[in-house]
KOLDREN-595125 format. One record per residue (C-alpha): residue number from 0; x, y, z; residue in three letters. Coordinates in Angstrom, 1 decimal, padded with zeros to 4 digits. Layout:
N
NUM,X,Y,Z,ALA $
...
//
This chain:
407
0,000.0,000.0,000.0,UNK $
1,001.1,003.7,-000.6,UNK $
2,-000.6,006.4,000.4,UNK $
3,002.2,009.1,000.8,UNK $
4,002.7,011.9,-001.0,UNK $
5,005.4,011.4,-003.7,UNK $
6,006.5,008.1,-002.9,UNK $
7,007.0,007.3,-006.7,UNK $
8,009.9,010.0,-007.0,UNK $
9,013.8,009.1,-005.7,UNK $
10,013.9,012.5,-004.2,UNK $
11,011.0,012.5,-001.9,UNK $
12,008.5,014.6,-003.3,UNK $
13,008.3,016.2,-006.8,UNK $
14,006.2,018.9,-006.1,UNK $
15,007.6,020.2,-002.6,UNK $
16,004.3,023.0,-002.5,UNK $
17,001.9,019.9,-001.7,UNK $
18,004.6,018.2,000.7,UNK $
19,005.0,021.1,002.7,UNK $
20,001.6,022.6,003.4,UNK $
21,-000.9,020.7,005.3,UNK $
22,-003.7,023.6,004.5,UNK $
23,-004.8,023.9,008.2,UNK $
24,-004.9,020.6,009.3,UNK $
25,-002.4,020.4,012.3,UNK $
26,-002.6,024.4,013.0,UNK $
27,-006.4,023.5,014.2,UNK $
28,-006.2,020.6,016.2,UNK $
29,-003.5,022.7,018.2,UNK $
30,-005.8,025.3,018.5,UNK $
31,-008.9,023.4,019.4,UNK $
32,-006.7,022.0,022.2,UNK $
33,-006.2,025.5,023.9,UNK $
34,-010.0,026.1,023.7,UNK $
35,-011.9,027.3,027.0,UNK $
36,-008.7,029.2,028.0,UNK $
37,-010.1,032.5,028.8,UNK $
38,-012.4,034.8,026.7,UNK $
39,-009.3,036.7,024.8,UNK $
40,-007.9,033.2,023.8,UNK $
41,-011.1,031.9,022.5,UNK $
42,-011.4,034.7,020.9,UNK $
43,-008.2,034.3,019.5,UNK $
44,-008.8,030.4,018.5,UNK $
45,-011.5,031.7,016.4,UNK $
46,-010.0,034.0,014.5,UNK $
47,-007.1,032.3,013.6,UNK $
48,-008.9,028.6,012.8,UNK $
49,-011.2,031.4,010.4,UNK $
50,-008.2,031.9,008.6,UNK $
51,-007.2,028.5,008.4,UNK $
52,-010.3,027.1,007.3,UNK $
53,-009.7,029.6,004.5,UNK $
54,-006.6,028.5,003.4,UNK $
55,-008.3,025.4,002.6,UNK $
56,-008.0,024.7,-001.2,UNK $
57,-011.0,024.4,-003.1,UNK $
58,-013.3,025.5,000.0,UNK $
59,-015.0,028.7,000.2,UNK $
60,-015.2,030.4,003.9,UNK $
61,-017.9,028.0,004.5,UNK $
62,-016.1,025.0,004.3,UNK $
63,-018.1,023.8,001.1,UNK $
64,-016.0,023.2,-001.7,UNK $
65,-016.2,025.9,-004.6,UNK $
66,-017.6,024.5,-008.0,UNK $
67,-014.9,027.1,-009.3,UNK $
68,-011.7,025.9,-007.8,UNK $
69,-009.8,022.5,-007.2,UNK $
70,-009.1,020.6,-004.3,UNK $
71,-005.9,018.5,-003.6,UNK $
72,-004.4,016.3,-005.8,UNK $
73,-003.7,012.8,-005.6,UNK $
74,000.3,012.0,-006.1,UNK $
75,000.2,008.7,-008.4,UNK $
76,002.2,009.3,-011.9,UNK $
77,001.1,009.0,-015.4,UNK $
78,-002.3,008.3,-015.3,UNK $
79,-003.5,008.2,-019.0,UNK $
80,-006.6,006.2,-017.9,UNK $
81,-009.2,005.7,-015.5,UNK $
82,-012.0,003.2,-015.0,UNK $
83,-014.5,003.4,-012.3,UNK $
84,-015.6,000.3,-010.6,UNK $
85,-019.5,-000.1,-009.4,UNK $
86,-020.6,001.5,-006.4,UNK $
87,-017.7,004.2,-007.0,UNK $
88,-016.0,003.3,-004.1,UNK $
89,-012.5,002.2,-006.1,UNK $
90,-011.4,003.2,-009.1,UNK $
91,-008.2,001.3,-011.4,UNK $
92,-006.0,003.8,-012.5,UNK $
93,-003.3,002.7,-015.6,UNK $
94,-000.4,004.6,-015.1,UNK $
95,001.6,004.6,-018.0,UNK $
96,005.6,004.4,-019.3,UNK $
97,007.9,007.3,-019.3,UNK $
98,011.9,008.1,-018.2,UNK $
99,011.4,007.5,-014.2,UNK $
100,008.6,006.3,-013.6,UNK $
101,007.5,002.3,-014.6,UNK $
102,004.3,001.6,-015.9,UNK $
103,001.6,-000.1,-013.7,UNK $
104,-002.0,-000.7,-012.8,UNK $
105,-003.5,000.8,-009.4,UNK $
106,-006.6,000.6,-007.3,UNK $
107,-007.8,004.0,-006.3,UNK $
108,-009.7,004.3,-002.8,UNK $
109,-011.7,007.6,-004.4,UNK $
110,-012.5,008.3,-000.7,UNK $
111,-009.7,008.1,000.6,UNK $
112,-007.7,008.3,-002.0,UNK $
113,-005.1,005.9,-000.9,UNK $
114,-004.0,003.5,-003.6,UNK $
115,-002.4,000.3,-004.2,UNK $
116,-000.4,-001.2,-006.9,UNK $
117,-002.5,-004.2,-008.4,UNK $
118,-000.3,-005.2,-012.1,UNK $
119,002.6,-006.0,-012.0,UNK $
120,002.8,-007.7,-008.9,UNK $
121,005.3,-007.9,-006.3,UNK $
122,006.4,-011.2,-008.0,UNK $
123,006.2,-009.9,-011.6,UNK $
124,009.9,-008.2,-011.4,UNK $
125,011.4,-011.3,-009.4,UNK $
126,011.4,-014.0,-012.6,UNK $
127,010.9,-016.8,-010.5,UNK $
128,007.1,-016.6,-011.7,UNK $
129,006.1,-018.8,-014.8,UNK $
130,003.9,-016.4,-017.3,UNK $
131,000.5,-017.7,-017.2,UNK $
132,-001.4,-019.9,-019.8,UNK $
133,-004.0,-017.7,-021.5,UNK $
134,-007.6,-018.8,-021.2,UNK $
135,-008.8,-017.9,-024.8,UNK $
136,-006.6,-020.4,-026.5,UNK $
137,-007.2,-020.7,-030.3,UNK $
138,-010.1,-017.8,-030.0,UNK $
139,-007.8,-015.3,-029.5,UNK $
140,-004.0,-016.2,-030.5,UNK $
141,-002.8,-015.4,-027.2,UNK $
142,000.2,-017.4,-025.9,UNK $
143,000.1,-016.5,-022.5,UNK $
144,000.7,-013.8,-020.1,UNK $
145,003.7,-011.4,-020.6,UNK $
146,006.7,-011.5,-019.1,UNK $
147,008.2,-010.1,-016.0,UNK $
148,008.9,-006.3,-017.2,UNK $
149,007.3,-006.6,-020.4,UNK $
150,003.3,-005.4,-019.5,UNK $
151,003.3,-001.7,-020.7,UNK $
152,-000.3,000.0,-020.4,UNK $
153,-002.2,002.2,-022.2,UNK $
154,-006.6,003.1,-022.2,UNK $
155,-007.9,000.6,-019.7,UNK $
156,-012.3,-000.1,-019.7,UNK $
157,-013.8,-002.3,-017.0,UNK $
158,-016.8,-005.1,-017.6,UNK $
159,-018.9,-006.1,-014.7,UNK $
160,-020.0,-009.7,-015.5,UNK $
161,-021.2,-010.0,-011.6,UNK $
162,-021.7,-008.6,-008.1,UNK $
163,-018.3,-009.6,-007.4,UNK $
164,-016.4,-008.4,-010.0,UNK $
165,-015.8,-008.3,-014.0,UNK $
166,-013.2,-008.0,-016.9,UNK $
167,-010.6,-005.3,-017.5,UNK $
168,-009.2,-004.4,-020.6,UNK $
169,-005.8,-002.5,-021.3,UNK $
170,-004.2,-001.7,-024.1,UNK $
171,-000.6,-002.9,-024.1,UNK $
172,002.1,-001.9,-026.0,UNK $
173,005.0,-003.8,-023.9,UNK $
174,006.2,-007.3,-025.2,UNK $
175,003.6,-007.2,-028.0,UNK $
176,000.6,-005.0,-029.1,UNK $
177,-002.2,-006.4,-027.5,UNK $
178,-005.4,-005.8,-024.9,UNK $
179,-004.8,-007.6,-022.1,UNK $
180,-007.8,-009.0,-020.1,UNK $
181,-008.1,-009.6,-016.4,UNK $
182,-010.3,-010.6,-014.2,UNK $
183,-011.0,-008.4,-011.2,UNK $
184,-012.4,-009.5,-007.9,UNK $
185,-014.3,-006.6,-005.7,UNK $
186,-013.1,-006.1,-002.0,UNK $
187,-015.2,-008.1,000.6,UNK $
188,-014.6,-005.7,003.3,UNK $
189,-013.4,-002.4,004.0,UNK $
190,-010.0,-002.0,003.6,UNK $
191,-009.7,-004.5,000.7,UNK $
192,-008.5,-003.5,-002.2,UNK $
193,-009.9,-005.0,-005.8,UNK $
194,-007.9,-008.7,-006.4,UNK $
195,-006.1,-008.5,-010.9,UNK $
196,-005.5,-011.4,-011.9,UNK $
197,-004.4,-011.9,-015.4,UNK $
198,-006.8,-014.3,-017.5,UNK $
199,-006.4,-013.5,-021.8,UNK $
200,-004.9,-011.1,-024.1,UNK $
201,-006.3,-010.2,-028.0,UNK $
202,-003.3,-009.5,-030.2,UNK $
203,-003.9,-005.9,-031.9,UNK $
204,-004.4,-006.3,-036.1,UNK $
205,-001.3,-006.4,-037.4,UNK $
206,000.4,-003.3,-038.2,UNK $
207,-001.5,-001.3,-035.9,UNK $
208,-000.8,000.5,-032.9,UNK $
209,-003.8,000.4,-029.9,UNK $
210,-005.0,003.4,-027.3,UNK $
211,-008.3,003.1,-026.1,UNK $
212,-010.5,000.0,-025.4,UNK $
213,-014.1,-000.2,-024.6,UNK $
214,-017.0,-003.0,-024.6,UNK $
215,-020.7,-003.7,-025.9,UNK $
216,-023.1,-006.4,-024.2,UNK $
217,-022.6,-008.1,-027.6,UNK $
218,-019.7,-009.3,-026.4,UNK $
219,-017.7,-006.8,-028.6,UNK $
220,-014.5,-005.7,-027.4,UNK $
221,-013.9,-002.3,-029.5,UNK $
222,-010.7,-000.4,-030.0,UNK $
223,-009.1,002.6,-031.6,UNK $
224,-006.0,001.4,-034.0,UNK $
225,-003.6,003.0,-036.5,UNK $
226,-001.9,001.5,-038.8,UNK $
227,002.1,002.3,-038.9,UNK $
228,004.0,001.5,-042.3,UNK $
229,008.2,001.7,-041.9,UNK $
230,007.4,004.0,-038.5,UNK $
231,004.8,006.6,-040.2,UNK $
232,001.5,006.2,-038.9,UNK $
233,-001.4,006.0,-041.8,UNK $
234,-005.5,006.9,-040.9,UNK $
235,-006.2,004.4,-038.4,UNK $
236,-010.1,003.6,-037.6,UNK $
237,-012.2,001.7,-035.6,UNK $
238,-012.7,-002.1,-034.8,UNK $
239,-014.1,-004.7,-032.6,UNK $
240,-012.9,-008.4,-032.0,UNK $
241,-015.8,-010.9,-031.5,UNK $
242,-014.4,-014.3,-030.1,UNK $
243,-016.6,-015.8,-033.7,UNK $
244,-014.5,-013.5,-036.5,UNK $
245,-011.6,-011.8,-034.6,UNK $
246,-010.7,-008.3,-035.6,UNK $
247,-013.7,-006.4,-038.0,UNK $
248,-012.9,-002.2,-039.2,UNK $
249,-016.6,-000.4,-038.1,UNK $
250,-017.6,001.0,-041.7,UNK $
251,-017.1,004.4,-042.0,UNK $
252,-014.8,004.5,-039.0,UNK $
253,-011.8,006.1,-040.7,UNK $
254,-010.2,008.7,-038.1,UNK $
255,-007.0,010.2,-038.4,UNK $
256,-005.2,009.2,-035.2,UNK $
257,-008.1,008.1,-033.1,UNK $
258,-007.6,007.9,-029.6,UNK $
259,-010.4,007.8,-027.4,UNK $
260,-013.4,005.6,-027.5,UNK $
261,-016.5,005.6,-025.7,UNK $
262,-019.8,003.3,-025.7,UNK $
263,-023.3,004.9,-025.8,UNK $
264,-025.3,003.5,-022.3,UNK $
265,-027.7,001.7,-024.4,UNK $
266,-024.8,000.0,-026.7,UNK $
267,-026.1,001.6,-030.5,UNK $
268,-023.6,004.6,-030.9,UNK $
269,-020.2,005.1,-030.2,UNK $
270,-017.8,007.8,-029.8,UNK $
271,-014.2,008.5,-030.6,UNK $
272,-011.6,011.2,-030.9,UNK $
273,-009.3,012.2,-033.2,UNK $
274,-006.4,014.2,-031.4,UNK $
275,-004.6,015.9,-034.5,UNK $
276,-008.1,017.4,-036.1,UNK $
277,-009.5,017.9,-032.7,UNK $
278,-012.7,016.4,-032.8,UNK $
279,-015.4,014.2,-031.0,UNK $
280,-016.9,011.9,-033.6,UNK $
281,-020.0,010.0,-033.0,UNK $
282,-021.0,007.0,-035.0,UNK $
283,-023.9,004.9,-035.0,UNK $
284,-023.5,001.1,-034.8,UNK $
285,-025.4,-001.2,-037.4,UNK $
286,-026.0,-002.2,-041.4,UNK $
287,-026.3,001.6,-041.9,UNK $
288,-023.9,003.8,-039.7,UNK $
289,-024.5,007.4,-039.4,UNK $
290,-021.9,009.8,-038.1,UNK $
291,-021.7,013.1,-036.6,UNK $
292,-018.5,015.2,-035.5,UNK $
293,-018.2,018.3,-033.4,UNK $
294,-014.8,020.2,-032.7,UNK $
295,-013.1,020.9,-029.6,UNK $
296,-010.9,023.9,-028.8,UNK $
297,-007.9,021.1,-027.9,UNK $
298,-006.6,017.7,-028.7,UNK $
299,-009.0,015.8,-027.4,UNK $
300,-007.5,012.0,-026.2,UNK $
301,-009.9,009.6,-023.7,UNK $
302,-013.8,009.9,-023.5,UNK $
303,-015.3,009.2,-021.0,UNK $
304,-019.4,009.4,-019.6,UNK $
305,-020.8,011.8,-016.7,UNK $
306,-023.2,010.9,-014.2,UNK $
307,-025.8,012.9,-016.1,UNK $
308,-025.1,010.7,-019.9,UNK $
309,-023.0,013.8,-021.3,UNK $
310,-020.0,012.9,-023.1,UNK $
311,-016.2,014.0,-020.9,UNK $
312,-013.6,014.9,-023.1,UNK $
313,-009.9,015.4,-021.7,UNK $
314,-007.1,016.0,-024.3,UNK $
315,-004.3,019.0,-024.6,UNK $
316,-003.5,021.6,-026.7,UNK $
317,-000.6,020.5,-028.5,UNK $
318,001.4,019.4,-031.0,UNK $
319,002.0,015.5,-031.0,UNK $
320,005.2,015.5,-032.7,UNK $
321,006.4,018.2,-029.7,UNK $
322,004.8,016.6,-026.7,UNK $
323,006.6,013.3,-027.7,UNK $
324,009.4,015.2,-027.8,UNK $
325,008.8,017.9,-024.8,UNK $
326,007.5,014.6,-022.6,UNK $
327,010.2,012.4,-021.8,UNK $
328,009.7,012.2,-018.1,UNK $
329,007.0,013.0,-016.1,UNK $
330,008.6,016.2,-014.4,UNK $
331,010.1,017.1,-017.7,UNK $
332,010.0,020.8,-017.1,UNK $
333,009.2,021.3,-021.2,UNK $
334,006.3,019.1,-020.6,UNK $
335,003.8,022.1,-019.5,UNK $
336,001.2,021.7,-022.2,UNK $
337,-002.1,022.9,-021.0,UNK $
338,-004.9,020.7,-020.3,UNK $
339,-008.8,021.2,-020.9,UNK $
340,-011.7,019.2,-020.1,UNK $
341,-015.3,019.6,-022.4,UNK $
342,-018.7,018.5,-021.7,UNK $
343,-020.5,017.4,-024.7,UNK $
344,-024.5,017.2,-025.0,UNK $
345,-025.0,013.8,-026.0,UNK $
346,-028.1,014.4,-028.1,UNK $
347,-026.7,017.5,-029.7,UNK $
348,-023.7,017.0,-029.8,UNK $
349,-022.7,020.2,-028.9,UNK $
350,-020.0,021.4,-027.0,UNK $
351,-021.6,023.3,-023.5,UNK $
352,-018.5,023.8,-021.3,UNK $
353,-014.6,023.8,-021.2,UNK $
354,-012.5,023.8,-019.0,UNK $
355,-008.9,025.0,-019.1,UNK $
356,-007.0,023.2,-016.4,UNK $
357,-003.4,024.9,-016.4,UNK $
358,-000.1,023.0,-017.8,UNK $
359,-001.4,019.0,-017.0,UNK $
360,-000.9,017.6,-020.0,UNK $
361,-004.3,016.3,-019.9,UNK $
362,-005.4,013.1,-021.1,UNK $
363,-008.9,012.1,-019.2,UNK $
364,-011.5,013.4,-017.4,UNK $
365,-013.4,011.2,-015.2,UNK $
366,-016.5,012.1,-012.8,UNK $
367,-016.4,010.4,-009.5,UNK $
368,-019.1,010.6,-007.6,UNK $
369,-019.4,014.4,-007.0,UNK $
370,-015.5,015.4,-008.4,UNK $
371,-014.0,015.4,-011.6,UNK $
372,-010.6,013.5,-011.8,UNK $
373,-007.9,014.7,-014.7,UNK $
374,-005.4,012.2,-015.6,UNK $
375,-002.2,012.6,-017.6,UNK $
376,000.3,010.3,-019.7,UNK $
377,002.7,012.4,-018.5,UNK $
378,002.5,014.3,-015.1,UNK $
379,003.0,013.5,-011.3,UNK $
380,-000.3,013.4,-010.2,UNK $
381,-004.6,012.9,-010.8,UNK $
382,-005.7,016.6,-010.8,UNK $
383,-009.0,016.9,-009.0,UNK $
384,-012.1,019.9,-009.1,UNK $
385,-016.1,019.4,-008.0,UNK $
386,-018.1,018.1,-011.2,UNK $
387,-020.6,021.6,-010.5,UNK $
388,-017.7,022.9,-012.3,UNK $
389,-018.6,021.8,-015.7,UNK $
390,-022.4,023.8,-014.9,UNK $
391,-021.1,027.4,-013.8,UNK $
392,-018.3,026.8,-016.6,UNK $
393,-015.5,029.1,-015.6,UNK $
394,-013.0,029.7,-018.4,UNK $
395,-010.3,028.2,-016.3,UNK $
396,-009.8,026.3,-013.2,UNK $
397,-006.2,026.2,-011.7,UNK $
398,-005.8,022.3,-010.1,UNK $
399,-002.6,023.9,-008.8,UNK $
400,000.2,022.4,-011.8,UNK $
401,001.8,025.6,-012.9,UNK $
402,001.8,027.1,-008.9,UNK $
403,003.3,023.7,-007.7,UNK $
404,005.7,023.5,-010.4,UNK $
405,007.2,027.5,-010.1,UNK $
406,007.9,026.1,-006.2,UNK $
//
C-alpha cells in the first residue's frame, strides 16, 4: 500500500508546495486544544482557525468546496486512464511508461484516496514466476501472459460480469501489441483492495498500434487502432474483436489518429476522438452507420461518460510530434502543455463547457461521484475539481500544476 505523497519519485516529493503545506490541518487541532482558556484566547482560537479554514484549497469560507476551484491532488504518476468500478467506491488507475517512472496498474480508494499497486505484482519483477497460460486459446492467438517487465499500459475499460467483480481491458504496447484482459475480484470488506489477476490477451491487427479500449453487451470488445508502415502512422479507424471473427474495421470508422473511445449507455452509438483534427466523432452502430462530428478547442484524447449521460472529453493543446518530444519524463519541465476538459451534450452533440485546467498535460477526465478526476500520460499526479464545475463553466480552473511546479 502507498498512500504518501510522492512516494513514486527518488527524491521524496516532486512537487515540494503539496509536501510542505498541510492547509490547516495540524494548525487547528493545536488550536482546538487550547480552547476554554479565557475569553481573549477563545477569541483568539476563532479567528485564527477562520483563517485557516480559509486557506483550505477548493473550500469557500464555509467550508463547502467551490464548483470554481480544485481541491488537492492525488500523487500517483502517469495516469493516461481511468476506470471506475461499481458503487464508485475504487477506481483502477493505468499509469503509463515514461523516463522514471515504470508503468503499472492501481486501485484507487476515491474516498480516501489511498491506492495500491494491483499489475505487475510484487512477484512480476522477481522471474521466479512462470507467465500464465492464456484462457482464450485458439479464439484469441494469445500465448500466454507477458513476461516479467514486459506489461506496458495504455486506455484501460472495466466489464462487470457480476456482483463480485468483472473483466478489464488495457491496451498494451510492452512485449507485443495487444489488450490484455483480467479478471477483477471486488473487495469483501473495508480496507480490501480489488484482487487483478491476469486471465487473456487479444493480439492488436497487425500493423497497428492500440490506445483506447471499450465493450458492448454483444460481447464486442472495441478499439481505436492505427496502422504504422516503416514508422509513419497512416488513418487508423475503428474495430471490434468478436471471439466468432476476430478483428472487423466499423464501416465508416476512418479517423486520423483516433484515440479515445467511448460506448453509448444503451450500446447503438459510439464515440471516438481524433487528437490531431481535434474532434469528438459520433458514430452509430449497425448495417447503416451514421456519423456526426463536433470540434473541440484542444486535442482531445480519452472519452469518458458523466453521471448525467454527457460525453467528458480530456485531451491537450498541442502538437503530437512536440509533446513526444517535450515529454520524456513526467517532471520534464518542457512538458507544461495545458490541459482542458469539455462536456458534450450527447443528443446535440454540442460542445456546453470547457474547462482550461493549467499546464497538466491532460489526457482524461473522469467524474467520481461528485469530483472530476484529470489524468495525464505524462504528469505527477490525478488533478481533482467538484463536477458543479462543468455547470457554472468558468473559463479556467487552476488544479494547482503551474503554482506547484514555479515552487
Amino acid at each position: 500500500m502507498n498512500e504518501g505523497e510522492g512516494a513514486h519519485f527518488p527524491s521524496g516529493c516532486a512537487l515540494p508546495f503539496f509536501c510542505s503545506r498541510r492547509f490547516g490541518d495540524r494548525p487547528v487541532s493545536i488550536l482546538h486544544n487550547d480552547m476554554g482558556r479565557g475569553d481573549v484566547k477563545t477569541r483568539i482560537v476563532t479567528v485564527l482557525a477562520g483563517l485557516a479554514v480559509s486557506l483550505l484549497p477548493g473550500q469557500t469560507a464555509s467550508g463547502r468546496t467551490s464548483p470554481s476551484e480544485a481541491v488537492k491532488p492525488i500523487a500517483l504518476p502517469n495516469v493516461e486512464d481511468m476506470a471506475v468500478l461499481p458503487g464508485g467506491r475504487w477506481l483502477i488507475a493505468s499509469s503509463m511508461h515514461s523516463d522514471d517512472v515504470k508503468p503499472g496498474l492501481y486501485a484507487v480508494e476515491t474516498a480516501t484516496t489511498r491506492f495500491e499497486q494491483l499489475y505487475p505484482g510484487p512477484a512480476a519483477g522477481s522471474g521466479g514466476a512462470s507467465p500464465r497460460p492464456a484462457a482464450g486459446g485458439a479464439r484469441s492467438a494469445c500465448p500466454a501472459e507477458l513476461a516479467a517487465g514486459e506489461f506496458s499500459g495504455h486506455g484501460i475499460s472495466y466489464r462487470p460480469t457480476s456482483a463480485r467483480g468483472g473483466l478489464l481491458y488495457v491496451v498494451n504496447h510492452g512485449g507485443r501489441e495487444s489488450i490484455e484482459i483480467f479478471d477483477v475480484e471486488l473487495p469483501r470488506t473495508a480496507r480490501a483492495a480489488p484482487k487483478l489477476t491476469w486471465k487473456d490477451c487479444i493480439l492488436a491487427p497487425a500493423g497497428t498500434v492500440g490506445n483506447a479500449v471499450a465493450w458492448t453487451r454483444d460481447g464486442r470488445i472495441y478499439a481505436t487502432v492505427t496502422p504504422v508502415v516503416n514508422g509513419t502512422p497512416r488513418t487508423g479507424d475503428i474495430r471490434y474483436w468478436a471471439p466468432s471473427g476476430g478483428w472487423t474495421t466499423v464501416p465508416g470508422s476512418a479517423v486520423e489518429v483516433p484515440t479515445g473511445i467511448a460506448v453509448a449507455p444503451d450500446n447503438s452509438k459510439i464515440y471516438v476522438t481524433s487528437f490531431p483534427n481535434r474532434k469528438v466523432i459520433e458514430i452509430t452502430l449497425g448495417a447503416a452507420p451514421a456519423r456526426r462530428e463536433v470540434a473541440v478547442k484542444f486535442g482531445a484524447d480519452n472519452l469518458s461518460l458523466a453521471r448525467d449521460g454527457a460525453i467528458l472529453a480530456g485531451g491537450l493543446d498541442g502538437n503530437p510530434a512536440d509533446i513526444m518530444r517535450g515529454c520524456p519524463a513526467s517532471n520534464s519541465p518542457t512538458c507544461r502543455f495545458t490541459g482542458y476538459a469539455a462536456r458534450i451534450d450527447p443528443r446535440s452533440l454540442k460542445v456546453s463547457c470547457t474547462l482550461e485546467l493549467g499546464p497538466t498535460v491532460t489526457t482524461t477526465a473522469t467524474q467520481v461521484g461528485n469530483m472530476l478526476w484529470f489524468g495525464s500520460s505524462r504528469a505527477p499526479r490525478i488533478w481533482r475539481a467538484p463536477a458543479a464545475a462543468l455547470k457554472i463553466c468558468p473559463a479556467r480552473i487552476d488544479v494547482g500544476a503551474g503554482s506547484a511546479e514555479r515552487e
